[in-house]
Backbone bond lengths (Angstrom), bond angles and torsions (degrees), N, CA, C in turn:
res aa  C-N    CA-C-N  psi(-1)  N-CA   C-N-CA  omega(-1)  CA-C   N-CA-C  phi
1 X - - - 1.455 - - 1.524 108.35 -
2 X 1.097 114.27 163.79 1.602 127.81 -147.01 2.555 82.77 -106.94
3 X 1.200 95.05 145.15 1.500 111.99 -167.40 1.469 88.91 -69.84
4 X 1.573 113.50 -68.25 1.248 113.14 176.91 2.066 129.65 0.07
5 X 1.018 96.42 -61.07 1.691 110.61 -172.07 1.314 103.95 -109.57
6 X 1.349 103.06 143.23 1.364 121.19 158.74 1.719 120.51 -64.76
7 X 1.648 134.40 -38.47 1.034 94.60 -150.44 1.278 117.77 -93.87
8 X 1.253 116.75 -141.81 1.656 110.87 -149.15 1.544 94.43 -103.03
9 X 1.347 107.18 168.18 1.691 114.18 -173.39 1.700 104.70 -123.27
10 X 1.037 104.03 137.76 1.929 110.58 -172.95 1.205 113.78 -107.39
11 X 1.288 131.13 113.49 1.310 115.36 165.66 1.846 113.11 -87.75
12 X 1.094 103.94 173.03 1.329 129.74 -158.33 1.943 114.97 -152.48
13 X 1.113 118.12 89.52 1.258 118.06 164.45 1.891 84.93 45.70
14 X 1.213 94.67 -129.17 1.889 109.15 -176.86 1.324 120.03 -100.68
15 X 1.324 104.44 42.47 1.569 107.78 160.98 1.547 123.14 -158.81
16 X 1.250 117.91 130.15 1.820 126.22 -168.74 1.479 105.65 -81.06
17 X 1.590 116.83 113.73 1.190 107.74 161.54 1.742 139.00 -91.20
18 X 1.325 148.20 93.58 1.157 125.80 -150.36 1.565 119.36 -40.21
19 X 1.980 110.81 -53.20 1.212 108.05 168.83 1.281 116.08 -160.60
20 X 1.330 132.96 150.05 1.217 113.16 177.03 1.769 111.85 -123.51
21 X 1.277 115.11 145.61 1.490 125.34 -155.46 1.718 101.43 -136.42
22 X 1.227 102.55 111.79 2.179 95.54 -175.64 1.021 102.08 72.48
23 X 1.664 113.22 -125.57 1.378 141.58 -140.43 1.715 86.64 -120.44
24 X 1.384 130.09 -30.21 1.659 125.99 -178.34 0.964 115.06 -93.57
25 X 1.877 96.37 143.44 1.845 98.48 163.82 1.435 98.88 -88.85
26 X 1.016 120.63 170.38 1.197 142.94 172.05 1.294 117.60 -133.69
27 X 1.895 110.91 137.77 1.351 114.48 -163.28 1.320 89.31 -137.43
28 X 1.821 116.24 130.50 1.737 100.66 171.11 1.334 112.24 -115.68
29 X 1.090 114.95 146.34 1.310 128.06 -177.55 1.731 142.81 -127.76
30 X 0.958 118.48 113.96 1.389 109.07 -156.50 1.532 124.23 -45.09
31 X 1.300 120.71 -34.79 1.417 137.33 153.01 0.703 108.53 -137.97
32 X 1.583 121.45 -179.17 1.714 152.26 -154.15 2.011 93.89 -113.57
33 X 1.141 129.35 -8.79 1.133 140.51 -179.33 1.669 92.50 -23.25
34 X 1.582 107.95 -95.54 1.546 103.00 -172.25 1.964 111.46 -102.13
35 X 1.602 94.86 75.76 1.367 100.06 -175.96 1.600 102.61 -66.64
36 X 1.230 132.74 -22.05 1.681 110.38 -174.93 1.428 99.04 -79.61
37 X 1.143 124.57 -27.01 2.067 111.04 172.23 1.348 101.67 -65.19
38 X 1.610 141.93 -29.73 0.983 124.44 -167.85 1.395 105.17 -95.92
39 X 1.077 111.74 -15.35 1.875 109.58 161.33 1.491 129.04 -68.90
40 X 1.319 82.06 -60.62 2.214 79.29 150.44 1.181 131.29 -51.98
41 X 1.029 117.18 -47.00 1.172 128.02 177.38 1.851 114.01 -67.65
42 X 1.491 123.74 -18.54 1.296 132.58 170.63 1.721 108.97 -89.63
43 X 1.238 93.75 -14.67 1.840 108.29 -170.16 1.796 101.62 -74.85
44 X 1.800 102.36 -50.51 1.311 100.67 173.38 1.271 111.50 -86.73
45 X 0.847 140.85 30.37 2.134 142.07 143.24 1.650 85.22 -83.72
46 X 1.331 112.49 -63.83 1.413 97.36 -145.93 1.469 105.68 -63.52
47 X 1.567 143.99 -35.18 1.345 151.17 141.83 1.313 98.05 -6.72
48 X 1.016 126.96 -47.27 1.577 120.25 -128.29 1.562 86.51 -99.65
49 X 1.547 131.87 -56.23 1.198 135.39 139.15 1.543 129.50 -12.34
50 X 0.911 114.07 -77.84 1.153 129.68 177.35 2.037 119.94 -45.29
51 X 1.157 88.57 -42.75 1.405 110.38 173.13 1.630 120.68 -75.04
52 X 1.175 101.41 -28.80 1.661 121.67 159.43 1.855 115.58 -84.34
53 X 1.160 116.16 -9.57 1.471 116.41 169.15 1.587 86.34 99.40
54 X 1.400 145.76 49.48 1.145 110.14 -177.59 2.202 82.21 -148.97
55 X 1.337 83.23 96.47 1.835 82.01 178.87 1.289 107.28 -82.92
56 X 1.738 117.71 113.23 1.092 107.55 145.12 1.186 129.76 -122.85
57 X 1.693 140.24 -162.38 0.906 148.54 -156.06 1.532 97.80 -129.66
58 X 1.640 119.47 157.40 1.857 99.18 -162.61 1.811 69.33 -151.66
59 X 1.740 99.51 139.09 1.364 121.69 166.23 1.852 107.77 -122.73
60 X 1.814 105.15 140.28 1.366 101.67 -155.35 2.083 56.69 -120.56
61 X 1.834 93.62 140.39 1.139 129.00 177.32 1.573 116.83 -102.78
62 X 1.019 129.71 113.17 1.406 113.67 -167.52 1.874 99.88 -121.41
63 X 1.104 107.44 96.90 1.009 140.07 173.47 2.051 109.86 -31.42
64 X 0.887 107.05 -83.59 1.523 101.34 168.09 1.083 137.32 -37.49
65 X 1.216 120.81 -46.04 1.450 139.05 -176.87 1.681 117.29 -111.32
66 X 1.528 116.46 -4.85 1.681 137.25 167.41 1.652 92.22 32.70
67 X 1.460 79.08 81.94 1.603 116.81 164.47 0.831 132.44 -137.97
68 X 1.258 140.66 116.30 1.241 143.56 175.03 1.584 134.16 -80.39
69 X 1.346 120.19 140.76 1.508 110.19 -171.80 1.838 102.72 -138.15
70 X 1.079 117.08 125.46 1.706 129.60 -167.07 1.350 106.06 -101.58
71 X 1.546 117.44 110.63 1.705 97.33 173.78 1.659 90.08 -129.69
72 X 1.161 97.23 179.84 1.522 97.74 -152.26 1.734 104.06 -153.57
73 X 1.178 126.93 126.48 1.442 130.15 -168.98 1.794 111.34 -61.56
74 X 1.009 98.54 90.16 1.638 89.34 173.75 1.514 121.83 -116.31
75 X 1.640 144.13 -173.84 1.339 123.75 144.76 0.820 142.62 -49.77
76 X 1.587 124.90 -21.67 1.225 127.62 169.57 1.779 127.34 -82.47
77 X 1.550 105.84 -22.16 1.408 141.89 158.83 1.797 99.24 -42.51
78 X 1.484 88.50 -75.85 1.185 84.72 -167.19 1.796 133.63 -70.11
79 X 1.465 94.56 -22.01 1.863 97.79 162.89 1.202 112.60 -54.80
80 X 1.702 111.09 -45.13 1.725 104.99 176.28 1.101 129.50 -46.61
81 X 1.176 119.03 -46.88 1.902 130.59 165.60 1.416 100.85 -51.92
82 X 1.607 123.54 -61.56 1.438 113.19 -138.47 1.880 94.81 -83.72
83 X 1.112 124.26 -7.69 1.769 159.92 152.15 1.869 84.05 -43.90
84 X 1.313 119.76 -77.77 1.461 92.92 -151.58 1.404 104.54 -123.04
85 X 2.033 108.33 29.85 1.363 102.08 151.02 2.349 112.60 -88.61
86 X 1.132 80.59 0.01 1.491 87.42 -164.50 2.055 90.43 -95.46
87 X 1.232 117.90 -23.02 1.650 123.01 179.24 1.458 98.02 -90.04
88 X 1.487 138.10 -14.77 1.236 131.24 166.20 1.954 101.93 -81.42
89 X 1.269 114.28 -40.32 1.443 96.71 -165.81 1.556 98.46 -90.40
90 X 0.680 110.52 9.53 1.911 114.90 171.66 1.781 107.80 -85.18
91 X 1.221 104.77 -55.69 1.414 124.83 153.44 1.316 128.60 -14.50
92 X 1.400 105.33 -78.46 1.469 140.45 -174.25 1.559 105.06 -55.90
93 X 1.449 109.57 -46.01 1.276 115.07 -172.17 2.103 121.41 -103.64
94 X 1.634 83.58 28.42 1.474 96.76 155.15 1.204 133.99 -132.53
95 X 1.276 129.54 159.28 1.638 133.75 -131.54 1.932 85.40 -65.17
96 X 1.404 100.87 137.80 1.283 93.64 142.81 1.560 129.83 -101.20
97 X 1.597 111.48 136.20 1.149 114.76 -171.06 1.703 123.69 -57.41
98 X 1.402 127.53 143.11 1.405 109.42 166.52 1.505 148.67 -65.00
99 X 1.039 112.19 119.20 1.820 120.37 -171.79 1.586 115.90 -53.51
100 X 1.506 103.18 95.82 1.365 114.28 164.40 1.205 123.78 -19.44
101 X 1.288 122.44 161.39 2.137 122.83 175.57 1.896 79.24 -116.19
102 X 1.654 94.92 129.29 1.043 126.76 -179.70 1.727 107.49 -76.79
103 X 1.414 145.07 162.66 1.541 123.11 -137.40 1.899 61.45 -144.86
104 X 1.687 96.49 162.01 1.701 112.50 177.70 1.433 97.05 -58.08
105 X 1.657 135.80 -60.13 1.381 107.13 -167.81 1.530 103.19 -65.79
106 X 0.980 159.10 -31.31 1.476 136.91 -174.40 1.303 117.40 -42.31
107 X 1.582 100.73 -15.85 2.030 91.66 -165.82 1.472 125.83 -52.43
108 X 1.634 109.78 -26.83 1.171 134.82 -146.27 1.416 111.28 -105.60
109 X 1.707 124.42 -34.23 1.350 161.53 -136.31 1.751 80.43 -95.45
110 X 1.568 110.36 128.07 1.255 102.83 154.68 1.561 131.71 -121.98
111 X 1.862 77.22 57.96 1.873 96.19 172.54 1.657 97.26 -117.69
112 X 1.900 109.32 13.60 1.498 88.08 -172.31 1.706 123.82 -65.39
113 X 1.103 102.13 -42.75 1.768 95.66 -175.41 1.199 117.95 -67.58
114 X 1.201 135.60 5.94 1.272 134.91 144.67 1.384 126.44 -127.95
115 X 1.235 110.60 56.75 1.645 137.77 174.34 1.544 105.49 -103.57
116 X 1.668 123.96 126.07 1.420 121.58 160.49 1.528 118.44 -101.58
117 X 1.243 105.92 26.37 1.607 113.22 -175.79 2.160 116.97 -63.56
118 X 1.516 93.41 159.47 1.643 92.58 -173.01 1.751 110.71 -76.23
């Protein structure tokens, strides 16, 4: 859980909830930087819910900028997930390429871990 907030964090079988309030989960986040990972990522809580009989509605909290963002389980919600659980196992099951040998100036460079240089 994020320092920011007080409230309490739930676990669940295989998934951390920051908090849940009513009918919402709630997820906090330091910024809105990469809010569509954190929407997916609220999409599969809400799956996970939902699939257990328990519909809720999930607000992503963005802490810096105290903003709020409401997403909400729908059909179209859910193609999006099942959209890029099917682009993760497509993924998964292609070659990974081999990891370059990093050269003496790289040591320093902080583009090394994602450098493909000879």
């Amino acid at each position: 859980m994020h320092e920011e907030q007080s409230p309490k964090e739930y676990v669940f079988e295989k998934i951390k909830v920051d908090d849940i309030k009513g009918d919402f989960l709630i997820e906090y986040k330091k910024t809105s930087s990469n809010l569509e990972g954190t929407k997916m990522q609220v999409l599969y809580y809400l799956e996970y819910f939902h699939d257990k009989g328990i519909p809720l509605k999930a607000k992503i909290i963005d802490l810096t900028y105290k903003k709020e963002y409401v997403v909400e389980w729908s059909e179209t919600t859910k193609e999006e997930l099942e959209q890029l659980k099917e682009n993760v196992k497509i993924t998964l099951q292609e070659t990974i390429p081999e990891r370059k040998k990093l050269k003496r100036e790289c040591k320093g460079c902080s583009f090394k871990d994602y450098c493909w240089s000879k």
